[in-house]
N, CA and C of each residue as an Amber inpcrd file, in Angstrom:
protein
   678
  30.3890000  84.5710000 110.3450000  29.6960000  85.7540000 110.8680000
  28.2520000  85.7550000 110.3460000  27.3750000  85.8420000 111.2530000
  26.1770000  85.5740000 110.6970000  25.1940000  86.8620000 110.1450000
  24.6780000  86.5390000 108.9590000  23.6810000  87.9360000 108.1280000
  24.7170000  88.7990000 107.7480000  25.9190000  88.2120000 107.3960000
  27.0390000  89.6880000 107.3730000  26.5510000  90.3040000 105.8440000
  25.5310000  89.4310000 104.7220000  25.4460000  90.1050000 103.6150000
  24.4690000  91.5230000 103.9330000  23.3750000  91.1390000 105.4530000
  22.4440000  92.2000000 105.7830000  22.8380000  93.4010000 105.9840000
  24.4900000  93.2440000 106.8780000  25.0080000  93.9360000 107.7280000
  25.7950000  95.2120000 106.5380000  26.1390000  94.3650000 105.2870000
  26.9880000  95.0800000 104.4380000  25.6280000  95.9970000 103.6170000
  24.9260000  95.4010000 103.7030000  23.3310000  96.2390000 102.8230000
  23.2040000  97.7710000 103.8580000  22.8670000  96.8160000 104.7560000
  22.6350000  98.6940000 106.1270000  23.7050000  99.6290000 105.9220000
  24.9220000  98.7430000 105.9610000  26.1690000  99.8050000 106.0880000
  26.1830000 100.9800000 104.7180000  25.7130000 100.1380000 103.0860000
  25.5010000 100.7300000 101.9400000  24.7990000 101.8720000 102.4450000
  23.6820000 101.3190000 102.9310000  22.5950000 102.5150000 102.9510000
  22.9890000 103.3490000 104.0920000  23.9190000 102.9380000 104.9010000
  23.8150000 104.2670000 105.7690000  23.3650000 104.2180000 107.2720000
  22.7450000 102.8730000 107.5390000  22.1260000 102.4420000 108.5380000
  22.4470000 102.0680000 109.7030000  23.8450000 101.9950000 109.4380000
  24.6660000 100.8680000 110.8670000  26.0080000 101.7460000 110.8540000
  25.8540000 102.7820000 110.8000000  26.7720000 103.7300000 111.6800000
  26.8690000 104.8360000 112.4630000  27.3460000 104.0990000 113.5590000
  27.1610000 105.2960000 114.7350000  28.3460000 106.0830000 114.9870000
  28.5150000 107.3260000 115.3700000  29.5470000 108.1600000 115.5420000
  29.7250000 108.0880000 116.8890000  28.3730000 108.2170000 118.1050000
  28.0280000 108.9100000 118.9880000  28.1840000 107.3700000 120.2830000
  28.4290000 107.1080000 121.0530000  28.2450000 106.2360000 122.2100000
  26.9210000 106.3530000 122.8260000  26.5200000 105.4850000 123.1890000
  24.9830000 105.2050000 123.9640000  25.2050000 105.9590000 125.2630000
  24.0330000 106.6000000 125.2250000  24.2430000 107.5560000 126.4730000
  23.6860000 106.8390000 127.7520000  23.8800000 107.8430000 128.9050000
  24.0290000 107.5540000 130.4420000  22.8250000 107.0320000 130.2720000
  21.4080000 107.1670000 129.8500000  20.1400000 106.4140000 130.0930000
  19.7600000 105.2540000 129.1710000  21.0050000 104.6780000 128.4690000
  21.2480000 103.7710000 127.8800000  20.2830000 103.9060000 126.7230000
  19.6410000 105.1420000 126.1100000  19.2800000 104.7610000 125.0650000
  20.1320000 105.3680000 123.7880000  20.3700000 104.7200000 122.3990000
  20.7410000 105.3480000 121.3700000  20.9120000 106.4050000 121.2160000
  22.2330000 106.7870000 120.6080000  22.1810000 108.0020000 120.0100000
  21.8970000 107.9830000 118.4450000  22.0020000 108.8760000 117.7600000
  21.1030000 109.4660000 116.2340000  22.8100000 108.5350000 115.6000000
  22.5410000 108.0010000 114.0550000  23.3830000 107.8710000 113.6140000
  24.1270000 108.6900000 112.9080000  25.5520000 108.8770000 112.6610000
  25.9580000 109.4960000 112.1420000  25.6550000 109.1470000 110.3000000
  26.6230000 109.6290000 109.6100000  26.6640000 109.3720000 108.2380000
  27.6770000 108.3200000 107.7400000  27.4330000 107.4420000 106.4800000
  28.6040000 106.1590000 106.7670000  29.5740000 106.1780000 106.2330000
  30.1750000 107.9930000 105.8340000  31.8700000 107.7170000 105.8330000
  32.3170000 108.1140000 107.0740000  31.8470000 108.7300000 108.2440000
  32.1960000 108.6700000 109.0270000  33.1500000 107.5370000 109.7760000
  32.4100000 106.2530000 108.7000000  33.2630000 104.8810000 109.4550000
  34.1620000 104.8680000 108.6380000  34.6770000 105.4120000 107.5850000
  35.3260000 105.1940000 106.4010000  36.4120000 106.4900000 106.3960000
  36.2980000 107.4590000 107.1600000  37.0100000 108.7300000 107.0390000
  38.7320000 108.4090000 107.3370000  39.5420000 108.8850000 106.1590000
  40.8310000 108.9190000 106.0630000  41.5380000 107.8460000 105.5820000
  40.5420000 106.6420000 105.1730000  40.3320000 105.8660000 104.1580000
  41.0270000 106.4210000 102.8270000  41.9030000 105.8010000 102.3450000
  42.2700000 106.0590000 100.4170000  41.4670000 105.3630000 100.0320000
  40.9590000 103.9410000 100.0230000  39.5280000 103.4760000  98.8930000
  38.6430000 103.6140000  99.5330000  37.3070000 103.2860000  98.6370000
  36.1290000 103.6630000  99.0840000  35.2730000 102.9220000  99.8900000
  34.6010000 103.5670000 100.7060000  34.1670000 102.8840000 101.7620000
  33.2570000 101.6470000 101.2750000  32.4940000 101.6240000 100.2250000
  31.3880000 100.1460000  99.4470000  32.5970000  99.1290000  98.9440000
  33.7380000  99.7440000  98.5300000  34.9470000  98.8280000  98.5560000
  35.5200000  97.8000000  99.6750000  35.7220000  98.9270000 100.5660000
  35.8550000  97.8830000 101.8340000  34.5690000  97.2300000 102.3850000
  33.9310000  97.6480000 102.0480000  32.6180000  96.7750000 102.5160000
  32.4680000  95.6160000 101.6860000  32.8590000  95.4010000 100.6120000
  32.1100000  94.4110000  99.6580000  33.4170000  93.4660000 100.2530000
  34.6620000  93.6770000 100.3860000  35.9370000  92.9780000 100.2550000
  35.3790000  92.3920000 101.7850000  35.4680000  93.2290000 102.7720000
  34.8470000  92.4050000 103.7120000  33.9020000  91.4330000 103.9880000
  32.8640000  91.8360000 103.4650000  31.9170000  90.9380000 103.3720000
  32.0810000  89.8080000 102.2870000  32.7380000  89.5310000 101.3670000
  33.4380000  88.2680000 100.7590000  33.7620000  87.7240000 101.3200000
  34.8800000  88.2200000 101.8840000  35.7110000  87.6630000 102.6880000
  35.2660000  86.2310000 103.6190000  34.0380000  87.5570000 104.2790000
  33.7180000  86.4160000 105.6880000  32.4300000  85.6590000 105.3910000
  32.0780000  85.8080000 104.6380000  30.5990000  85.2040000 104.0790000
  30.9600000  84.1630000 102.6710000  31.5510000  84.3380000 101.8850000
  32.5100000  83.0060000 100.8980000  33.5780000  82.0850000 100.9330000
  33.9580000  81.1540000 100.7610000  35.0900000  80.3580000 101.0020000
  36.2450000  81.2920000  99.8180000  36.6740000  82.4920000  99.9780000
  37.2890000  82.9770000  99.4900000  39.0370000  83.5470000 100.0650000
  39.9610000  83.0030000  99.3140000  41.1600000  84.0370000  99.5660000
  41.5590000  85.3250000 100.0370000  42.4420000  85.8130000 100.5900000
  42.4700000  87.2530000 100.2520000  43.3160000  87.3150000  99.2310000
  43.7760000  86.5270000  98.5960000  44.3190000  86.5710000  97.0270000
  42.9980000  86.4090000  96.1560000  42.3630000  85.5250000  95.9810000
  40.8120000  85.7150000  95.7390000  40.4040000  86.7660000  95.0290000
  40.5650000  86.9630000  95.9960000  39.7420000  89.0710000  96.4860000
  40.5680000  89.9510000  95.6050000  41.7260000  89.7050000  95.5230000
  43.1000000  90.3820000  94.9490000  42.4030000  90.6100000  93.5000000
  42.8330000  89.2500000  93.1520000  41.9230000  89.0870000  91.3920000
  40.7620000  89.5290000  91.5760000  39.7980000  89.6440000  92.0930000
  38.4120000  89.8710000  91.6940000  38.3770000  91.4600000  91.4400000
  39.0720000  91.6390000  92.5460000  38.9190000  93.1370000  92.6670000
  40.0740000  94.0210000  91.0720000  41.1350000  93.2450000  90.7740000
  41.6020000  93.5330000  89.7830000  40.6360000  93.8000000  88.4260000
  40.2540000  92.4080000  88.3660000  39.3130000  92.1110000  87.2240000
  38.1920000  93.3190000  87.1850000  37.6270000  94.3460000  88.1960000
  36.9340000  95.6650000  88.0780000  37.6200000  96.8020000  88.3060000
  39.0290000  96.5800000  87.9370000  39.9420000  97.8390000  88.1920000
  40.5430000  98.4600000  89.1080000  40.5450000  97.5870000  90.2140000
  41.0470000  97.9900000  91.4370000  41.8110000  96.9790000  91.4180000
  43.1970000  98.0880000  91.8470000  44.3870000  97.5470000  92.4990000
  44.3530000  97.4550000  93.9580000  44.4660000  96.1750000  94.0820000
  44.7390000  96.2030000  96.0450000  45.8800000  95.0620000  96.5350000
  46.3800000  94.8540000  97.4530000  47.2830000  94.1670000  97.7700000
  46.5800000  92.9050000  99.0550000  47.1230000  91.9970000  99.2790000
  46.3490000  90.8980000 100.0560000  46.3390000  91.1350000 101.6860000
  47.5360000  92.1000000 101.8370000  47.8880000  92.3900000 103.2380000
  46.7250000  93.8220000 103.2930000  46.3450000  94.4890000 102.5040000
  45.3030000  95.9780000 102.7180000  44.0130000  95.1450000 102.9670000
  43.5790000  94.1850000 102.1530000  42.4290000  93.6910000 102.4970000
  42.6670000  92.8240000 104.0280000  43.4340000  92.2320000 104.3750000
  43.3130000  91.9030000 106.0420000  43.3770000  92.6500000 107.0100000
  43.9340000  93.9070000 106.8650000  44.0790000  94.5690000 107.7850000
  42.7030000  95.2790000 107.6600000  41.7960000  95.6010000 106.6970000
  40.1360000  95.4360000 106.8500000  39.3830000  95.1050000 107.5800000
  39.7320000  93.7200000 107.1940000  39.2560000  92.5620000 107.8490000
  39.0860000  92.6170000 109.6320000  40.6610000  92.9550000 110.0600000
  40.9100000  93.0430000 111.1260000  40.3730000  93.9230000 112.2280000
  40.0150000  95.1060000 111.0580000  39.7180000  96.3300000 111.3600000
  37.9870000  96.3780000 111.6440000  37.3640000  95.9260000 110.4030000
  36.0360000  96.2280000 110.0960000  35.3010000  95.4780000 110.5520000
  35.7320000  93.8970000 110.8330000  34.2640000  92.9400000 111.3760000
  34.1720000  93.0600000 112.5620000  34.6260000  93.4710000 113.6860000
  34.4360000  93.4360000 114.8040000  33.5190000  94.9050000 114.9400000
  33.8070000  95.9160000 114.1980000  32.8480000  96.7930000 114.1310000
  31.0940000  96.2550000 113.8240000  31.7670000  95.9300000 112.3700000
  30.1910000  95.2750000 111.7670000  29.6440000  94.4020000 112.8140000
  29.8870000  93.5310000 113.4590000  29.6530000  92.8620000 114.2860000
  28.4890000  93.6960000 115.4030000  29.4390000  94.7680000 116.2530000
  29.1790000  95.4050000 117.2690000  27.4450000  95.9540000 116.4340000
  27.4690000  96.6970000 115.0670000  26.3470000  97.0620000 114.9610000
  25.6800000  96.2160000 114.4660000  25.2360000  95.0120000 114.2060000
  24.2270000  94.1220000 114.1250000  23.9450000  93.5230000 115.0950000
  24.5880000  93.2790000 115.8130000  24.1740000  92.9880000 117.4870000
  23.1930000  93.3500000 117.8380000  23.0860000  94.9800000 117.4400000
  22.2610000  95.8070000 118.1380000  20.8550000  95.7120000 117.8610000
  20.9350000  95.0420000 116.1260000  19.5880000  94.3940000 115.6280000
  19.2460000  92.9410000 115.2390000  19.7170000  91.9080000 115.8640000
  20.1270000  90.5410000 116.2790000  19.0400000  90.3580000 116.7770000
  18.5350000  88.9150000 116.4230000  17.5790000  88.4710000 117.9440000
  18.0240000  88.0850000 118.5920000  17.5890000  88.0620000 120.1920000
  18.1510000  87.6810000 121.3870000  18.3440000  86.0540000 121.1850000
  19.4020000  85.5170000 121.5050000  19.7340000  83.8880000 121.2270000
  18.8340000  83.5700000 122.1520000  18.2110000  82.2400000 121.6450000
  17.0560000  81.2940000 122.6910000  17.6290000  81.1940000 123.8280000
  16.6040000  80.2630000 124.6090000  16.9590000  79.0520000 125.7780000
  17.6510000  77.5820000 125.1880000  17.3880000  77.2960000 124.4090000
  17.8060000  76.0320000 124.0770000  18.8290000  75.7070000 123.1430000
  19.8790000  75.6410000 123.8130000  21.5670000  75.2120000 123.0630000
  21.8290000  73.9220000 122.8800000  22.2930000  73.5130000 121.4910000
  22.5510000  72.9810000 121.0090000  24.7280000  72.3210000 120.9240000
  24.9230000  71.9290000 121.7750000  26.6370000  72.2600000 122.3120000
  27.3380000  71.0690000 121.7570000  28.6110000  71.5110000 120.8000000
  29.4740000  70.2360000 120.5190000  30.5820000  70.9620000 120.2740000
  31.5860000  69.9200000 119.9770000  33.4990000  70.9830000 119.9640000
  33.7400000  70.0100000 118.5680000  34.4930000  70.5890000 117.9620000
  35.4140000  70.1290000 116.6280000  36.9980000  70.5210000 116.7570000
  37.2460000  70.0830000 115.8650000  39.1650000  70.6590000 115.6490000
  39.3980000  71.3410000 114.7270000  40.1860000  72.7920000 114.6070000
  40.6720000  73.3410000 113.6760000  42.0070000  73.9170000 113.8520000
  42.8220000  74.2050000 112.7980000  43.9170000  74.6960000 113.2710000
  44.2530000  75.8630000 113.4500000  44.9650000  76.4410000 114.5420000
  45.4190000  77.8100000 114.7660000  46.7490000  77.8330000 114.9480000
  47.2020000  78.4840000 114.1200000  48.6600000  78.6980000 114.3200000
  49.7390000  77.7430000 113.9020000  48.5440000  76.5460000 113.0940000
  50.1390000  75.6920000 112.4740000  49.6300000  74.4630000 114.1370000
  48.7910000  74.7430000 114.7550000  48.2490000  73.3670000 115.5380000
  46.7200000  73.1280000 116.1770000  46.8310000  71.4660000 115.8350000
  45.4150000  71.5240000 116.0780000  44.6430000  71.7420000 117.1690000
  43.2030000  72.2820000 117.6540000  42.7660000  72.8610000 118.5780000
  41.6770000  72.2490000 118.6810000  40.5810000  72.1840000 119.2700000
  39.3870000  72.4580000 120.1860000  38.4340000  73.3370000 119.9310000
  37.3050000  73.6300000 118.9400000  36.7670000  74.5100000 119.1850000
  34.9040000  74.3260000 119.9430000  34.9330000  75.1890000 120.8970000
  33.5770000  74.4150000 121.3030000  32.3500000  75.4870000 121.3250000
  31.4920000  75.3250000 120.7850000  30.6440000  76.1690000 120.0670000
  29.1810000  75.3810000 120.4120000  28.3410000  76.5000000 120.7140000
  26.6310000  76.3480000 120.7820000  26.3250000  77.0820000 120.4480000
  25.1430000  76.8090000 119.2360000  23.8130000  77.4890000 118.9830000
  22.6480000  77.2020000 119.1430000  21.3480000  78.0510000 119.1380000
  20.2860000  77.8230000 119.8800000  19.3660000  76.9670000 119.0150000
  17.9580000  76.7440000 118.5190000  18.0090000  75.7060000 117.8240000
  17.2990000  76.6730000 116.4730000  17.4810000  77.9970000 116.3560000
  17.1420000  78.3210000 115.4400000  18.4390000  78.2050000 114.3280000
  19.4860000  77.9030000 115.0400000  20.9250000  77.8080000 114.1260000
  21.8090000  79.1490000 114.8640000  21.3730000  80.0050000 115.4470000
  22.0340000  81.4390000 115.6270000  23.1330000  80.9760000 116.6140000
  24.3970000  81.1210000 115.9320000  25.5890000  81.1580000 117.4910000
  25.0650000  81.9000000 118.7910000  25.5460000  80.8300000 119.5930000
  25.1680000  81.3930000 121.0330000  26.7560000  81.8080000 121.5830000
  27.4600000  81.0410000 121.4870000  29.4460000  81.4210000 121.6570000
  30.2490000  80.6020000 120.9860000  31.3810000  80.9200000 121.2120000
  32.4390000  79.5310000 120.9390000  33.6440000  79.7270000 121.6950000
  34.4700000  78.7350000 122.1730000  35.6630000  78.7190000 122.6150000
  36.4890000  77.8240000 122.0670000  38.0040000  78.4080000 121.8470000
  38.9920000  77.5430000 121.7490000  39.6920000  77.0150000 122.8580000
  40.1620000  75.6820000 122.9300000  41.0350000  74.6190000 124.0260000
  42.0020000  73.5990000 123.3610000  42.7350000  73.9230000 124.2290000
  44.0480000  72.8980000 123.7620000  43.6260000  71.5010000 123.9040000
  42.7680000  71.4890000 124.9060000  42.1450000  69.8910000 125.3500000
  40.5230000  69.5440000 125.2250000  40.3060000  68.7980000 125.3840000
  38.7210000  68.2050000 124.7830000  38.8650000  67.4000000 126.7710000
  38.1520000  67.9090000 127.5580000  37.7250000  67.4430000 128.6430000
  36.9100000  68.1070000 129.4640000  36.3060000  67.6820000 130.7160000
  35.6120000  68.3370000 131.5410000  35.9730000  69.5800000 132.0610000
  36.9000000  69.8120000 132.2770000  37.8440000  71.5550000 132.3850000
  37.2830000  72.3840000 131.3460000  37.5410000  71.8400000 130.1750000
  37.1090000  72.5880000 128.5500000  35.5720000  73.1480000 128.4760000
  34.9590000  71.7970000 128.6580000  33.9550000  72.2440000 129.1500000
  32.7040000  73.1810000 129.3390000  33.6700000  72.6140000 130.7930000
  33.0860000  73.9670000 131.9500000  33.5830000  75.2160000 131.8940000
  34.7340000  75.3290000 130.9760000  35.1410000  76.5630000 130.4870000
  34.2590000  77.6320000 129.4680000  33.7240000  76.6380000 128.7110000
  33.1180000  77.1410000 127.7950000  31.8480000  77.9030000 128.1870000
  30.9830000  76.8630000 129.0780000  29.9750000  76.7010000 129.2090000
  29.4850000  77.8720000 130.2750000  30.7070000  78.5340000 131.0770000
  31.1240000  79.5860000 131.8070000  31.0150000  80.9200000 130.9960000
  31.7610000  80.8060000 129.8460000  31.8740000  82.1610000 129.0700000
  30.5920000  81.9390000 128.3310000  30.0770000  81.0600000 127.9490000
  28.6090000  81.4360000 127.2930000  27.8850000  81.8250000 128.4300000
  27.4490000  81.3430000 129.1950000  26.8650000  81.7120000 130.4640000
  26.8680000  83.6430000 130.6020000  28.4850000  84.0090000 130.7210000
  28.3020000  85.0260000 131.2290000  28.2150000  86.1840000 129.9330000
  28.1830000  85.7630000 128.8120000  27.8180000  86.3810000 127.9670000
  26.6020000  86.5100000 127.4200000  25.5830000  85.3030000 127.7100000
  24.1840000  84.9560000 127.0150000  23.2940000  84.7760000 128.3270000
  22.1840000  84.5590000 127.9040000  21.5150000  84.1320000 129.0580000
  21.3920000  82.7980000 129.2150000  21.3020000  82.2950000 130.6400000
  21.6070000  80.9790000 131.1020000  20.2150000  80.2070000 130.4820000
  20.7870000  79.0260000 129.9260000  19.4840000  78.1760000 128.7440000
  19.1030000  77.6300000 130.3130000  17.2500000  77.3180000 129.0970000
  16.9270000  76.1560000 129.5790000  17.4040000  74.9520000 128.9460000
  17.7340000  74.4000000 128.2430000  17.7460000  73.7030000 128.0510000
  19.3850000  73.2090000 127.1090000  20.0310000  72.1740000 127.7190000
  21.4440000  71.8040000 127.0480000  21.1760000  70.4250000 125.8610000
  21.2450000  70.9370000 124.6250000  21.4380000  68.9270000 124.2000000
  23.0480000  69.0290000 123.5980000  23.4320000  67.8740000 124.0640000
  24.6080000  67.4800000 123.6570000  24.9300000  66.1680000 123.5740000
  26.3950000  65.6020000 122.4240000  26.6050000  64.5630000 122.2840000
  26.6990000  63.5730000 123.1100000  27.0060000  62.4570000 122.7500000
  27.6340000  61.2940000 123.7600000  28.7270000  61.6700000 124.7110000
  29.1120000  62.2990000 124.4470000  30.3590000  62.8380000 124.8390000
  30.1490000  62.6840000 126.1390000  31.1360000  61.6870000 127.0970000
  31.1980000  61.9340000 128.5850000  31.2770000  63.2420000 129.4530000
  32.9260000  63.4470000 128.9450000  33.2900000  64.5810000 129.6040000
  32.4420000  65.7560000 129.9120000  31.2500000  66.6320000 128.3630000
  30.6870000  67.3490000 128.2940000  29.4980000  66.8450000 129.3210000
  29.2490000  65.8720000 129.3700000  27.8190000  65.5670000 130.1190000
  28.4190000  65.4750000 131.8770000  29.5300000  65.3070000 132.3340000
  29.8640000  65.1180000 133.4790000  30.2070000  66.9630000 133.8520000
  30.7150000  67.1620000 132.8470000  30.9290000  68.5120000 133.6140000
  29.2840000  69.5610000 133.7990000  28.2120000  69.9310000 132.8970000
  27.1510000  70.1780000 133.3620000  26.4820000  69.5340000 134.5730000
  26.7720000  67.9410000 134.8840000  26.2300000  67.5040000 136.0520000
  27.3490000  67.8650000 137.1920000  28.7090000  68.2770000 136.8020000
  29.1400000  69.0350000 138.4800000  28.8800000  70.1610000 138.2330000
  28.7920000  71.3650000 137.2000000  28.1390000  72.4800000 137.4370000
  26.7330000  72.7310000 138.0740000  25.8800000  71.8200000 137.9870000
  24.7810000  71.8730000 138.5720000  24.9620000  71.4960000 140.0390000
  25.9700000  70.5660000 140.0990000  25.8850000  70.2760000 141.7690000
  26.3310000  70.9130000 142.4220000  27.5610000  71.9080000 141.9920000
  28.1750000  73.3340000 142.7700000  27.6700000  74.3360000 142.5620000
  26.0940000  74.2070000 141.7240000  25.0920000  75.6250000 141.7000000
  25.6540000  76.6880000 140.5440000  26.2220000  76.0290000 139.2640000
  26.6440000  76.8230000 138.5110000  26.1350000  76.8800000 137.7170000
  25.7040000  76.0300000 137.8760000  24.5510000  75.4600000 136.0170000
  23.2200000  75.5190000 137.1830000  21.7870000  76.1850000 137.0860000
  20.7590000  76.0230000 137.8440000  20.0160000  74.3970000 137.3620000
  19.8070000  73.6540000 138.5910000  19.1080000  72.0990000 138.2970000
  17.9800000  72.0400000 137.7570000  17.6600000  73.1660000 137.2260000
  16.2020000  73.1300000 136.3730000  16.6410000  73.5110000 135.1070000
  18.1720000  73.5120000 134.6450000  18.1970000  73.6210000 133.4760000
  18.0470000  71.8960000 133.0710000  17.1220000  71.4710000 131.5660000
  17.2290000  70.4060000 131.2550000  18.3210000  69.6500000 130.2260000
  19.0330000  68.9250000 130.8510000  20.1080000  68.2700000 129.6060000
  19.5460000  66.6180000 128.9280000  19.9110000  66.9600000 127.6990000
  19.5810000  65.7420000 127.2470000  20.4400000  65.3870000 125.7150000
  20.8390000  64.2370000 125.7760000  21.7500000  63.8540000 124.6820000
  21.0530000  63.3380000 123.3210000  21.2170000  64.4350000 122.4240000
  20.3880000  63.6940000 120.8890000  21.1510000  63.7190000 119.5430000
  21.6490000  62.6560000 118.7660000  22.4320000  63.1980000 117.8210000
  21.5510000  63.7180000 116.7020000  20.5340000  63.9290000 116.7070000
  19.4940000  64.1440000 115.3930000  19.5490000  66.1240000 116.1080000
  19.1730000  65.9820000 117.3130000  18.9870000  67.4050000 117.4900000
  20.0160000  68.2450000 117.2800000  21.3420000  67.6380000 117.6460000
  22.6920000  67.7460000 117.7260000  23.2030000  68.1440000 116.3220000
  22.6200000  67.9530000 114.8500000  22.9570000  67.6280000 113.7610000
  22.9540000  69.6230000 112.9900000  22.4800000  70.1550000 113.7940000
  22.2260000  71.5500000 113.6440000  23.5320000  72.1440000 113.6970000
  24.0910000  71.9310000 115.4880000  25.3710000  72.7070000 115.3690000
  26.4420000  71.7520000 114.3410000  26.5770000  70.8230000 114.3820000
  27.6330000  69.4400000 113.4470000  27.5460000  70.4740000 112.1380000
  26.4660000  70.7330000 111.3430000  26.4120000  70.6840000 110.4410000
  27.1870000  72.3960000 109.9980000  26.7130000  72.9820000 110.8820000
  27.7210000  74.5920000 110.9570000  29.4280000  74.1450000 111.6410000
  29.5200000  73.3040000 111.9900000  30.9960000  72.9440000 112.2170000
  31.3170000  72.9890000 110.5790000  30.6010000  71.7830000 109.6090000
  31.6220000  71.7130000 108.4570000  31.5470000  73.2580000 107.6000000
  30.4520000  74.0930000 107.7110000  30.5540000  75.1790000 106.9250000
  31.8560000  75.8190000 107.4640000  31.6470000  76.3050000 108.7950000
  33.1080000  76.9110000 109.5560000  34.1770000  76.1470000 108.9370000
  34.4540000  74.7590000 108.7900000  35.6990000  73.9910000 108.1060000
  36.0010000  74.7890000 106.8040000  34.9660000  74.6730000 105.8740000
  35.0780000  75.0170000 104.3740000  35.6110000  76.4870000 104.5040000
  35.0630000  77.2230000 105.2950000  35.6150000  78.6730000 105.2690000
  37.0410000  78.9580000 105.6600000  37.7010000  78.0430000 106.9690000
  38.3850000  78.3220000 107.0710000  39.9000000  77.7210000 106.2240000
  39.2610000  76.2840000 105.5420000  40.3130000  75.9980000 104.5090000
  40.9950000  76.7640000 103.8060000  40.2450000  78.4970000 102.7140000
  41.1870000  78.8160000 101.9790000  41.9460000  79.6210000 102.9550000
  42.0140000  80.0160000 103.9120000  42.2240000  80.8710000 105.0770000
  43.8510000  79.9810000 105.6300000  43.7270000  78.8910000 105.1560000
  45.0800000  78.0660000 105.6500000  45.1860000  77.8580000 107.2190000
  43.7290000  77.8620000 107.7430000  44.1170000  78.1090000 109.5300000
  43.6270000  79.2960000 109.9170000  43.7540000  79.3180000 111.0940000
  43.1160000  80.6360000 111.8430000  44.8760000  81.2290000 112.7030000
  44.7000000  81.8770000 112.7850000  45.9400000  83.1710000 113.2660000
  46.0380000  83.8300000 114.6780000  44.5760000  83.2480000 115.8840000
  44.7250000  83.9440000 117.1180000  45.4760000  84.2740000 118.0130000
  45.6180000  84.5830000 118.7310000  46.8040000  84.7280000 120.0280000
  46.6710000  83.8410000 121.0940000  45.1180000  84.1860000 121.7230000
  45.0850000  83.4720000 122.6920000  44.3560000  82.6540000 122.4890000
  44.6070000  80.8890000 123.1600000  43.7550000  80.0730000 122.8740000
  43.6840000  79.7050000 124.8350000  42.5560000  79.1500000 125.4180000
  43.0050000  78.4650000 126.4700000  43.3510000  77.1110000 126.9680000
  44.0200000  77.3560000 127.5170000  45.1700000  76.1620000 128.2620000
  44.4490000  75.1130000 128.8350000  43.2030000  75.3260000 129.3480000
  42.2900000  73.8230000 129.7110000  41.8840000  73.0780000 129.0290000
């Protein structure tokens, strides 16, 4: 999760919580106060914030976390801190978004393997070339289907790059050249294969590895079938 130490600083101070939904003229509403995000909570809300933000920002346990948090007097159990987890980053998420820079034109696209669920997977991931995730998808398979799968949900989530570099990789390079020929990919986007440029996203593959080692795997539901 990226800047999540920023995200846990705003939340301290108060900064990144909203009570209120963005109104009909799409601009902001006023923030609320930040137990509001924390209300009916038994520990304290800088508690769950710090445990969270360990969590997803260190190669740490939620046994880890167990001891650490012991060692300053707090009792917690390994299953209270995931269900946090479960709970809180997709929030944190939603409000740093809101102060995120917009991801570039120029993606950087490669897939690795990790395991979910006790088997190995597919994960295929671009970022732009400042390093900032642009998406990722999981696939059971590594082919032109996969892809163009991916390359679909970044699409309709980000704005369409100029520019693709990616590996040797056949499959990935055949499927942008039939997306472009069925008008899915626009022919003025430029692709070009570099492993030096390429070495940006590679190199956030092994951090993602290290994190997810003490983690024993990832736990999702859905992965897709192409």
């Amino acid at each position: 999760m990226q800047h999540l130490d920023e995200v846990a600083a705003r939340l301290l101070d108060g900064a990144l919580v909203q009570t209120r939904p963005i109104a009909d003229d799409g601009r902001m509403q006023p923030f609320g106060p930040v137990e509001a995000l924390f209300k009916g909570r038994h520990f304290d809300g800088q508690i769950i914030i710090l445990c969270v933000s360990w969590y997803a920002s260190f190669k740490l346990s939620l046994r880890d976390l167990v001891i650490m948090m012991a060692d300053r007097g707090i009792r917690l159990t390994h299953t209270t801190i995931l269900r946090w987890v479960q709970h809180y980053l997709p929030e944190f998420e939603k409000r740093w978004s809101r102060y995120a820079r917009p991801v570039g034109g120029s993606w950087r696209m490669d897939e690795t393997y990790i395991k979910v669920r006790g088997r190995w997977v597919y994960l295929y991931r671009a970022v732009d070339k400042a390093g900032q995730t642009v998406d990722f998808f999981l696939s059971r398979n590594r082919d032109v289907n996969a892809a163009k799968s991916f390359l679909r949900h970044a699409m309709k989530n980000r704005r369409t790059p100029s520019k693709i570099t990616l590996d040797a990789y056949a499959a990935s390079h055949r499927a942008v050249r039939e997306m472009q020929e069925t008008g899915e990919l626009p022919r003025r986007v430029k692709v070009r294969s570099s492993q030096y440029l390429n070495n940006l996203v590679e190199q956030d593959h092994r951090r993602i590895k290290q994190r997810i080692r003490p983690m024993l795997g990832l736990a999702m539901k859905t992965i897709c079938s192409q």
